[in-house]
C-alpha positions in Angstrom: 0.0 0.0 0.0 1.8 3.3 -1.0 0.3 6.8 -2.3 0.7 7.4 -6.2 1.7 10.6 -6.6 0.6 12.7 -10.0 3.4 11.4 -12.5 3.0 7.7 -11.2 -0.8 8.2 -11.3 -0.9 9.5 -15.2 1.4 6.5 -16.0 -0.5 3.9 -14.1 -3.8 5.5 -15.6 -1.9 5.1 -19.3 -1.4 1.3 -18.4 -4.9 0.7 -17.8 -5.8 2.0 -20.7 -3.7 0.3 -22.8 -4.7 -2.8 -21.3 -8.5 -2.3 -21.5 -7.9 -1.2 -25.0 -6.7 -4.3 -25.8 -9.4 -6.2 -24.1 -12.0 -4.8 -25.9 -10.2 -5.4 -28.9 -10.9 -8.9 -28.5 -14.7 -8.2 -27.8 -14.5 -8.2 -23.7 -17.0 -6.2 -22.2 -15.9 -4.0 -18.9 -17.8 -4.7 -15.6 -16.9 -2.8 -12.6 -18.0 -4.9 -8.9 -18.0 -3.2 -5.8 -15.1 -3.3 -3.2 -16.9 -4.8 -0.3 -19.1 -7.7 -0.3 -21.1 -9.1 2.2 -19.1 -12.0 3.3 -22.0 -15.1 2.7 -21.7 -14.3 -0.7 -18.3 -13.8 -2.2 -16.7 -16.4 0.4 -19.0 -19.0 -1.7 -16.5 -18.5 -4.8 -13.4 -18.3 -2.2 -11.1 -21.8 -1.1 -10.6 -22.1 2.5 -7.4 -20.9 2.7 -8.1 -17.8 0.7 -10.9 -17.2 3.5 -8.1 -17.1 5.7 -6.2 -13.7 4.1 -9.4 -12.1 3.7 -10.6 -8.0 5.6 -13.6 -8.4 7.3 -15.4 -5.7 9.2 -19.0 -5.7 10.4 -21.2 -3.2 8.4 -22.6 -0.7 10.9 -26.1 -0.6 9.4 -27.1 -4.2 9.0 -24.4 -5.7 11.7 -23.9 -8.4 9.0 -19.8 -9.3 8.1 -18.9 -8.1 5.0 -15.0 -8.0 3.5 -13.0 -6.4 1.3 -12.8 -8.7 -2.2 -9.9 -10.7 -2.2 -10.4 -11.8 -6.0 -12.8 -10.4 -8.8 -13.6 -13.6 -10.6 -15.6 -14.7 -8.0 -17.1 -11.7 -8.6 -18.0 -12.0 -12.5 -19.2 -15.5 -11.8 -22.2 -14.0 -9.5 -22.7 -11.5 -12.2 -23.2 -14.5 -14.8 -24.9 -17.2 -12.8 -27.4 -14.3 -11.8 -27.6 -11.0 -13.5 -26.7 -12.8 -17.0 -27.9 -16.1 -16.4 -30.9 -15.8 -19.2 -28.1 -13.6 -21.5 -27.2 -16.2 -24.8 -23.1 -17.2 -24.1 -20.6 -17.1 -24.1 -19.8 -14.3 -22.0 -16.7 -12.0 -22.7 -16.5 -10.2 -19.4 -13.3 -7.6 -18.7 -12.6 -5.6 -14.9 -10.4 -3.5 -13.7 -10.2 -3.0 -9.7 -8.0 -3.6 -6.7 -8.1 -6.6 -4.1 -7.4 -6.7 -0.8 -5.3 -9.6 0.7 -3.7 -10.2 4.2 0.0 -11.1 3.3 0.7 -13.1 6.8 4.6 -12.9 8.3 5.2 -9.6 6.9 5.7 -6.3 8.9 2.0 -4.9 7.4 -0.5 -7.4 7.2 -2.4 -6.5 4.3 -1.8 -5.5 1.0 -3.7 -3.7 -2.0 -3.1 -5.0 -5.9 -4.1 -3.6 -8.5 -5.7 -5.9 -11.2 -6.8 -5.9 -14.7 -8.3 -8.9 -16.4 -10.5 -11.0 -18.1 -12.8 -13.9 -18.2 -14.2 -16.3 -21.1 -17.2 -17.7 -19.2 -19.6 -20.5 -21.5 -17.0 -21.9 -23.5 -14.8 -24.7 -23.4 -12.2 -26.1 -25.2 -8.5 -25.7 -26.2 -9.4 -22.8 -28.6 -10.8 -20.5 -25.4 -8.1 -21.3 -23.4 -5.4 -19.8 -26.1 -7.8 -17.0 -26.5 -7.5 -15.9 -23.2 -3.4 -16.6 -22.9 -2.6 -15.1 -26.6 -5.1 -11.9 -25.0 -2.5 -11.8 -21.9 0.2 -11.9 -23.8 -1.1 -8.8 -26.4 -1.9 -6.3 -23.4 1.6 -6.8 -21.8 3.1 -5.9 -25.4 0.1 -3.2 -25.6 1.9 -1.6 -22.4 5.5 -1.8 -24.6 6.9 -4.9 -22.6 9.0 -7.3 -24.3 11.4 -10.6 -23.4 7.6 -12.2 -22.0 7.6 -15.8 -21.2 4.6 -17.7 -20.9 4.8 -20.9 -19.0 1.9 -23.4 -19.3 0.7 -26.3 -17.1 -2.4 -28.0 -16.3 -3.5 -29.2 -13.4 -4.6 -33.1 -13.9 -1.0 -33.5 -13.9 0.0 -32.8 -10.6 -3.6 -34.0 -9.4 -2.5 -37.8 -10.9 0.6 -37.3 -9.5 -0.6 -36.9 -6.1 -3.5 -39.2 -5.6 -1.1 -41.9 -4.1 0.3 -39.2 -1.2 -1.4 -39.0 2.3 -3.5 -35.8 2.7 -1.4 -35.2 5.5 1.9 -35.0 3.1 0.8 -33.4 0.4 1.7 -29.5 1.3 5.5 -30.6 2.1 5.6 -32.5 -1.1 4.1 -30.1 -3.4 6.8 -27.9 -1.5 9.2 -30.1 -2.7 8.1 -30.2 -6.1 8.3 -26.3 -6.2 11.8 -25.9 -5.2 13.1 -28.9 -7.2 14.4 -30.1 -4.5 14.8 -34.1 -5.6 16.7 -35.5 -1.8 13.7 -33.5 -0.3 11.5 -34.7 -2.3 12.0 -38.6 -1.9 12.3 -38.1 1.8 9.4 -36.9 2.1 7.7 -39.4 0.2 9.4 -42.7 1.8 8.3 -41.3 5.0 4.5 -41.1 3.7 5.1 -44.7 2.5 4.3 -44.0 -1.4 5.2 -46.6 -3.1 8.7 -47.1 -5.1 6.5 -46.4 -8.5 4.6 -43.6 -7.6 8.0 -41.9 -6.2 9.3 -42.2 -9.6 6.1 -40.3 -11.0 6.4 -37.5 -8.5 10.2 -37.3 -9.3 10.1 -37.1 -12.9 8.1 -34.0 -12.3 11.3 -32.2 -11.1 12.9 -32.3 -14.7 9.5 -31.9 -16.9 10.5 -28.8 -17.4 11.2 -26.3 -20.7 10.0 -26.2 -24.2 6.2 -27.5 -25.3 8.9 -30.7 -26.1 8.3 -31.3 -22.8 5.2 -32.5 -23.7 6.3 -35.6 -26.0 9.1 -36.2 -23.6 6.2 -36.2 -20.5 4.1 -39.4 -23.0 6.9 -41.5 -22.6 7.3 -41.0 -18.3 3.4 -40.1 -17.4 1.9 -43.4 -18.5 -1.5 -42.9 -16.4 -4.9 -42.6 -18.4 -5.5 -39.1 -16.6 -2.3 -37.5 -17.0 -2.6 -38.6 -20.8 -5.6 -37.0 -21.2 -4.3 -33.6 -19.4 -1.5 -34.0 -21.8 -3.4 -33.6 -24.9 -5.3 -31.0 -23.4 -2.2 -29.1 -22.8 -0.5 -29.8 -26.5 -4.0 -29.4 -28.4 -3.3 -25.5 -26.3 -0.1 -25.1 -27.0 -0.2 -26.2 -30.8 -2.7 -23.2 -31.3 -0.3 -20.6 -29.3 2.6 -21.9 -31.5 0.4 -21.0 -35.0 -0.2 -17.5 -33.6 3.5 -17.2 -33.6 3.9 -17.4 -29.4 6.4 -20.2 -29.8 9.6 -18.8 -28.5 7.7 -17.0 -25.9 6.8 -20.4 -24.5 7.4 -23.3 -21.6 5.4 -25.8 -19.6 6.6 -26.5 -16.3 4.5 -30.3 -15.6 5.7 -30.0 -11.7 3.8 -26.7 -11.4 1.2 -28.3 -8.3 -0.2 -25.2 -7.2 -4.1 -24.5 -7.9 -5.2 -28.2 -7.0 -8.4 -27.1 -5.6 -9.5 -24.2 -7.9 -7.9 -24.9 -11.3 -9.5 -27.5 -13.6 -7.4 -27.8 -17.1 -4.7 -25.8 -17.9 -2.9 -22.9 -16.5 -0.5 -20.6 -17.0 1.5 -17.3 -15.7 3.3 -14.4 -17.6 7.0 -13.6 -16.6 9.8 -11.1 -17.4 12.5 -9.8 -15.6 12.0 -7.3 -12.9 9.2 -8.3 -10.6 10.7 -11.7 -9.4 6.8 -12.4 -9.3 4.5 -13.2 -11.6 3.2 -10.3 -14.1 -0.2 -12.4 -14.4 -1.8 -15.5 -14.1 -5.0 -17.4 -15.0 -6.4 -20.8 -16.4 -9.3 -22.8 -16.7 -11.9 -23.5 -13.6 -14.7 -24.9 -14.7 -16.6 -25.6 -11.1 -16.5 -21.6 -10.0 -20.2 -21.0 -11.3 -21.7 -23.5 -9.8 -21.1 -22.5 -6.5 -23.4 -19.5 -7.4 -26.3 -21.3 -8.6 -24.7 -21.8 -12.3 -22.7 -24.0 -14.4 -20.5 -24.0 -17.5 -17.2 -23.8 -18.4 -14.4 -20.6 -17.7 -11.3 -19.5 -18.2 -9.6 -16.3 -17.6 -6.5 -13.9 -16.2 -5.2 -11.2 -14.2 -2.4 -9.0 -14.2 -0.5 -7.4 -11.7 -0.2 -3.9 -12.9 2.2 -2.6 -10.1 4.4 -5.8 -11.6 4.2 -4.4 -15.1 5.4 -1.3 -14.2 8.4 -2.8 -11.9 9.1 -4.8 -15.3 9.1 -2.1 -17.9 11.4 -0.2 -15.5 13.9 -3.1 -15.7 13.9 -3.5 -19.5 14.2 0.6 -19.5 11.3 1.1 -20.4 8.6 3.8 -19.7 4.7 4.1 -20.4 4.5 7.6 -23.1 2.5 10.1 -21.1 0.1 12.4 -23.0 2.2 14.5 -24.9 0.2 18.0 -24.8 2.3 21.3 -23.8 2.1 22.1 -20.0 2.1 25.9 -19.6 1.7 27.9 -16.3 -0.3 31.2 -17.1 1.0 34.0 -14.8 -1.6 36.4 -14.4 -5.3 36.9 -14.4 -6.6 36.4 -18.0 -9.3 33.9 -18.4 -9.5 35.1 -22.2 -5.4 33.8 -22.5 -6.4 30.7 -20.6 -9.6 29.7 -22.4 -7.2 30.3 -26.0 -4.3 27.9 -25.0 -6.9 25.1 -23.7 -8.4 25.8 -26.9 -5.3 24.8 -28.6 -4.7 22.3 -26.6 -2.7 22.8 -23.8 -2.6 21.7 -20.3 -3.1 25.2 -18.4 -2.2 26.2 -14.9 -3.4 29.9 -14.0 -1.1 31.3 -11.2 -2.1 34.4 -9.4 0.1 36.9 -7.8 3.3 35.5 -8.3 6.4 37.2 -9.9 8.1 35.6 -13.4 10.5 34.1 -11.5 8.3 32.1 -8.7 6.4 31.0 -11.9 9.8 29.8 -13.5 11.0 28.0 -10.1 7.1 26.6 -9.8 7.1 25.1 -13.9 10.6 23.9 -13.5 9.7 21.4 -9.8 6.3 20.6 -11.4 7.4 19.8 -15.2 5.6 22.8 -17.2 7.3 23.4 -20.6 6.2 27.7 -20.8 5.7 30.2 -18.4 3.2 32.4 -20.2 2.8 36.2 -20.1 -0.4 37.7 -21.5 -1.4 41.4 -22.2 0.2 44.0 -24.7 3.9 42.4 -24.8 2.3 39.0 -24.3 5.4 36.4 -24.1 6.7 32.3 -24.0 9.3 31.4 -21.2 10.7 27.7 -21.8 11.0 26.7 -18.2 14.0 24.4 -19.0 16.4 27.5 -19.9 14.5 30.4 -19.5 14.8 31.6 -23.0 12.1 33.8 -23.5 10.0 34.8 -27.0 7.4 36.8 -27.8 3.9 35.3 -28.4 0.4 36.2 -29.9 -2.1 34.1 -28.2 -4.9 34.2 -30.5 -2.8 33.0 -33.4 -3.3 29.0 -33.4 0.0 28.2 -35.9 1.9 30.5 -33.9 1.1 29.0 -30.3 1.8 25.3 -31.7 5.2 26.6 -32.8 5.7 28.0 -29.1 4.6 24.4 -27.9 6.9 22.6 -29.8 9.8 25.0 -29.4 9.3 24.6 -25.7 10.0 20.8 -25.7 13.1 21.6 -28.0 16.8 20.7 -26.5 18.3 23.9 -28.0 17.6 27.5 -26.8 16.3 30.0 -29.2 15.7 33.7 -28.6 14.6 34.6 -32.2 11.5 34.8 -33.2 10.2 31.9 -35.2 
């Protein structure tokens, strides 16, 4: 949680846009859901242990517990199981919005993220679930970030994998998995007495890892029915990314575990270097709608937006801010001001201040002109002072002033 001050606001505004843009592009509508939520409802669409990182507070009116949302898809699947539920699918829903979520062992104990994303609610199949990735992957190029990969899995994988483990072993095991930690890994299975075989399974996890080769290389390891049939889901996916041209972008990671209980098919994450997290994630859960009086089939995303900007700063990268002429107008003239919003200009009237206070003022706030109105009407560039004279009420002239004010060299003749 940290205050965004104007700069970091216009760029993080910029982003959104960018991103919704691209959403739309691919027919997604915009909803927008409401912060808080009585609890009853939105905990329906929640896993237990998310209902553990959750805000409540009791809403003074009613005395009834609501929270802050923790997740917006939860969200969108009330809105289609009930507000849509007689609308024809499938449903193309977009949202933009922050969550709330404790974030236990740290010094503050809750934390605010910024989301965008999507959902593709109503249809099934390997064709939506590249929709939805190849979307991800065009808003983080919409916001100018590049180097993206996109690393696949699904979950009947890791769900075969861990049918032989004790319930009571499974969390250190899938820990194992995620570190690739192979001694770790086998300890902790001989001590949950898994058989010899099903060791094997679990271990071969650790080096299913890299190119959509994987896949062909995973046939010849993952002999059981259901992680056969996962892995066709998965290649019948990644086939279509590859034909979009997404191929070098791409890896599958088989010992990715997490998202047992929510995810149904396959899922995926966005990365690039920066973050060291995740710029997005998403996937297929096919069982969310029914826990709000629907059913069908969903897949969808998120991204991090406070993670795309900590990535496009370490690629050097920076979001183009609008790119009208900031000009304070010393003085009292609401005729000068009305003509260079007119034109097009972003205007600051400042009252009672000398030519100098105006300069120091533009110069600590990142105005390009100091403007003088009246008889001798005249531009300052705030970056060098250089000073020339100026007719407000001429349009060509005043866009010349603009763009000479943004100039790296100093001219005092007129133009």
């Amino acid at each position: 949680m940290r205050d965004l001050l104007a700069e970091e606001t216009a760029a993080r505004a910029e982003l959104r846009q960018r991103i919704l843009s691209t959403f739309r592009s691919y027919g997604y509508a915009q909803v927008t859901t409401p912060a808080f939520e009585l609890a009853e409802v939105i905990e329906r669409g929640l896993l237990m242990a998310d209902r553990r990182d959750v805000l409540r507070f009791v809403e003074p009116e009613s005395g009834e517990v609501a929270l802050l949302r923790p997740d917006i898809t939860p969200q969108v699947a009330r809105i289609v199981a009930t507000t849509l539920r007689d609308m024809p699918g499938p449903h193309r829903i977009s949202y933009e919005g922050s969550i709330f979520r404790r974030r236990r062992g740290r010094a503050r104990t809750q934390l605010q993220i910024q989301q965008a994303g999507v959902e593709l609610i109503h249809e099934p199949g390997p064709a939506a679930d590249a929709e939805v990735i190849e979307l991800a992957m065009e808003a983080c190029r919409a916001v100018g970030l590049s180097g993206i990969k996109l690393e696949l899995a699904h979950v009947g994988i890791g769900r075969a994998a861990l049918e032989p483990v004790p319930e009571s072993a499974r969390a250190t095991v899938m820990e194992c998995v995620a570190r690739k930690d192979g001694a770790a890994l086998e300890e902790a299975l001989k001590a949950a007495g898994v058989k010899a075989g099903d060791r094997k399974t679990l271990s071969s996890l650790l080096e299913l890892y890299g190119d959509p080769s994987v896949v062909k290389r995973a046939r010849r390891t993952l002999r059981a029915e259901a992680m056969q049939e996962a892995l066709d889901a998965l290649e019948a996916v990644l086939d279509r990314l590859v034909d979009a041209g997404l191929g070098p972008h791409l890896a599958v990671d088989l010992g990715e575990l997490r998202g047992q209980a929510y995810y149904t098919g396959v899922s995926f994450a966005l990365w690039a270097d920066g973050p060291g997290e995740a710029l997005g994630a998403g996937g297929r859960y096919d069982n969310l709608l029914e826990r709000f009086g629907g059913e069908g089939p969903a897949t969808g995303f998120a991204l991090n937006l406070e993670n795309l900007e900590w990535a496009l700063r370490a690629q050097g990268r920076a979001i183009a801010l609008d790119a009208r002429p900031r000009v304070v107008l010393l003085g009292d003239d609401r005729n000068a001001a009305r003509a260079l919003r007119a034109a097009g200009a972003e205007t600051v009237e400042l009252r009672g201040r000398s030519k100098a206070q105006a300069l120091a003022f533009a110069k600590a706030w990142g105005f390009d002109l100091v403007v003088q109105s009246g008889k001798n009407a005249s531009a300052t560039r705030a970056a060098d002072a250089a000073t020339q004279p100026l007719d407000l009420f001429d349009e060509t002239e005043l866009a010349r002033r603009f763009a000479w004010a943004r100039s790296t060299e100093a001219r005092t003749e007129v133009m």
